[in-house]
C-alpha positions as CSV (number, residue, x, y, z in Angstrom):
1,X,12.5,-1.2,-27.2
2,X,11.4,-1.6,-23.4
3,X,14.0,-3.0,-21.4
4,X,13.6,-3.4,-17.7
5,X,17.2,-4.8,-15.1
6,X,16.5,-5.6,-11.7
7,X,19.9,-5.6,-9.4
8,X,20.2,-5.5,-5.7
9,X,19.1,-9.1,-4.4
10,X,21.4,-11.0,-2.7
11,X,21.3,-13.4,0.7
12,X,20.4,-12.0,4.2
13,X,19.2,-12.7,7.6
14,X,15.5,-12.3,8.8
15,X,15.4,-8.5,10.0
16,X,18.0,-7.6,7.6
17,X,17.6,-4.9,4.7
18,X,17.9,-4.5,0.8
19,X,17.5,-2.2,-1.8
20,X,16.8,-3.6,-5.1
21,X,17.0,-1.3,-8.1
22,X,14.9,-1.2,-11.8
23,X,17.3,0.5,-14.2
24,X,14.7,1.0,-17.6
25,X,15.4,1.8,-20.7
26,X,12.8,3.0,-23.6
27,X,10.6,3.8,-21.1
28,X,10.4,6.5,-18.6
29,X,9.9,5.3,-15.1
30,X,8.4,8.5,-13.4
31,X,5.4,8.8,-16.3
32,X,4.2,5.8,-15.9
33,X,3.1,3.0,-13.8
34,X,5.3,0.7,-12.4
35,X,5.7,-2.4,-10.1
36,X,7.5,-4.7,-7.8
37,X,6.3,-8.6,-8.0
38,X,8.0,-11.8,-6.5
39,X,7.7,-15.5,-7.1
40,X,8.9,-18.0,-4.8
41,X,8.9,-21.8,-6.3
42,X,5.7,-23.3,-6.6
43,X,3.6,-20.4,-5.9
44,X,1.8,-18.1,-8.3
45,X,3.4,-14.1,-8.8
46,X,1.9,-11.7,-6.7
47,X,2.2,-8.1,-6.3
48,X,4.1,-6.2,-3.6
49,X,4.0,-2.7,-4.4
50,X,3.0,-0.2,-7.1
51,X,3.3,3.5,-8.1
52,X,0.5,4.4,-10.1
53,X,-2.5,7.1,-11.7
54,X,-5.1,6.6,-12.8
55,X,-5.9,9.7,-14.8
56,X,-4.8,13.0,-15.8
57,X,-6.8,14.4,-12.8
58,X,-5.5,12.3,-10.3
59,X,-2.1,12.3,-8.1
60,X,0.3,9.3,-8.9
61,X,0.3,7.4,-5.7
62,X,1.9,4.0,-3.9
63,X,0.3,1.0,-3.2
64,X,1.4,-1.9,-1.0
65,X,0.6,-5.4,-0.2
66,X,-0.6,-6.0,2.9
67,X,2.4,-8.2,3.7
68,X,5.0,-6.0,2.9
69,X,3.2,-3.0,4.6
70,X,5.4,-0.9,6.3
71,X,8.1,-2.6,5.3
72,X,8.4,-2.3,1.7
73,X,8.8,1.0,-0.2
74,X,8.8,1.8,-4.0
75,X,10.3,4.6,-5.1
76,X,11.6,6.5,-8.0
77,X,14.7,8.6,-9.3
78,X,13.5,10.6,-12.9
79,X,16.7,11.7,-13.9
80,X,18.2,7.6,-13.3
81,X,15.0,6.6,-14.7
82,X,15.1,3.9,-12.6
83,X,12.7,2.1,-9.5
84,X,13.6,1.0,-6.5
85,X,12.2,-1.2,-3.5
86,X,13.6,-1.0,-0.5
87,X,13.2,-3.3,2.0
88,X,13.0,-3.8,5.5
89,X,12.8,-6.1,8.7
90,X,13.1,-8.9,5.8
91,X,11.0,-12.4,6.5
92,X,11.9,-16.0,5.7
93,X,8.7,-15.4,3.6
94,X,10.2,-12.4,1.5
95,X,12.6,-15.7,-0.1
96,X,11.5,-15.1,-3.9
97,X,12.4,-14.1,-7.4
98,X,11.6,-9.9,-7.0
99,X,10.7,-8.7,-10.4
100,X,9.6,-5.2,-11.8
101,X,7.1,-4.4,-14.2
102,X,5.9,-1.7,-15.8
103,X,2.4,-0.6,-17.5
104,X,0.6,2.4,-19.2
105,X,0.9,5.9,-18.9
106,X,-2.4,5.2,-16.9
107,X,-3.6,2.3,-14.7
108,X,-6.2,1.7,-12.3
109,X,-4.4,0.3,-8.8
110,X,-3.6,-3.1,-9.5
111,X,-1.0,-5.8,-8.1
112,X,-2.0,-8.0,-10.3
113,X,0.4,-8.9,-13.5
114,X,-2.1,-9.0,-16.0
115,X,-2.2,-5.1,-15.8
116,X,1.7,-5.1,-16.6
117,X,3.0,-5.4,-20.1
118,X,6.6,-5.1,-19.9
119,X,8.8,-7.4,-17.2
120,X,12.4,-7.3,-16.2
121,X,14.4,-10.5,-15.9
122,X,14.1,-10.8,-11.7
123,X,16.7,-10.4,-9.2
124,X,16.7,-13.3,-6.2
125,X,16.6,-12.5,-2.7
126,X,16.7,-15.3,-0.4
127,X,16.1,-14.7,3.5
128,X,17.2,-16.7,5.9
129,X,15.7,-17.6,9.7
């Protein structure tokens, strides 16, 4: 059984920084593809970062938003078996529900959440002006 924990939100200031953290269970992080998506209220999910491969032949890689771009980074630890985000120079318009997400073995590059089967609960972050 896939089971995906996001931690690490909590309340900050606009320029401030967090770490949030994807703790995953039944499923190994580094061998397959993974994301970071947020919801704020009344707005549709949308994707903030990825780490991804498409193939056998090709290198797993990152993938960003344009938003969070140079901002944002998604990483991984193999032996926690767990994804992170951390974040920087945080916006009022960072203020969502963050959520990871995970996928195949294989993926094409995709921020969009139809590509992701499995979902963690969310973790809130809230940024403040």
């Amino acid at each position: 059984q896939v089971q995906l924990v996001e931690s690490g939100g909590d309340s900050v200031q606009a320029g401030g920084s967090l770490r949030l953290s994807c703790a995953a269970s039944g499923y190994a992080v580094s061998s397959n593809c993974m994301g970071w998506f947020r919801q704020a209220p009344g707005k549709e999910r949308e994707g903030v970062a990825t780490i991804w491969q498409f193939n056998v032949y090709t290198a797993r890689t990152t993938y960003y938003a344009d938003s969070v771009k140079g901002r944002f980074t998604i990483s991984e630890d193999k032996a926690k078996n767990t994804l992170y985000l951390q974040m920087n120079s945080l916006k009022p318009e960072d203020t969502a529900m963050y959520y990871c997400a995970a996928a195949g073995r294989f993926c094409p590059r995709s921020l969009q959440p139809g590509t992701y089967n499995y979902w963690g609960q969310g973790t809130q972050v809230t940024v403040s002006s």
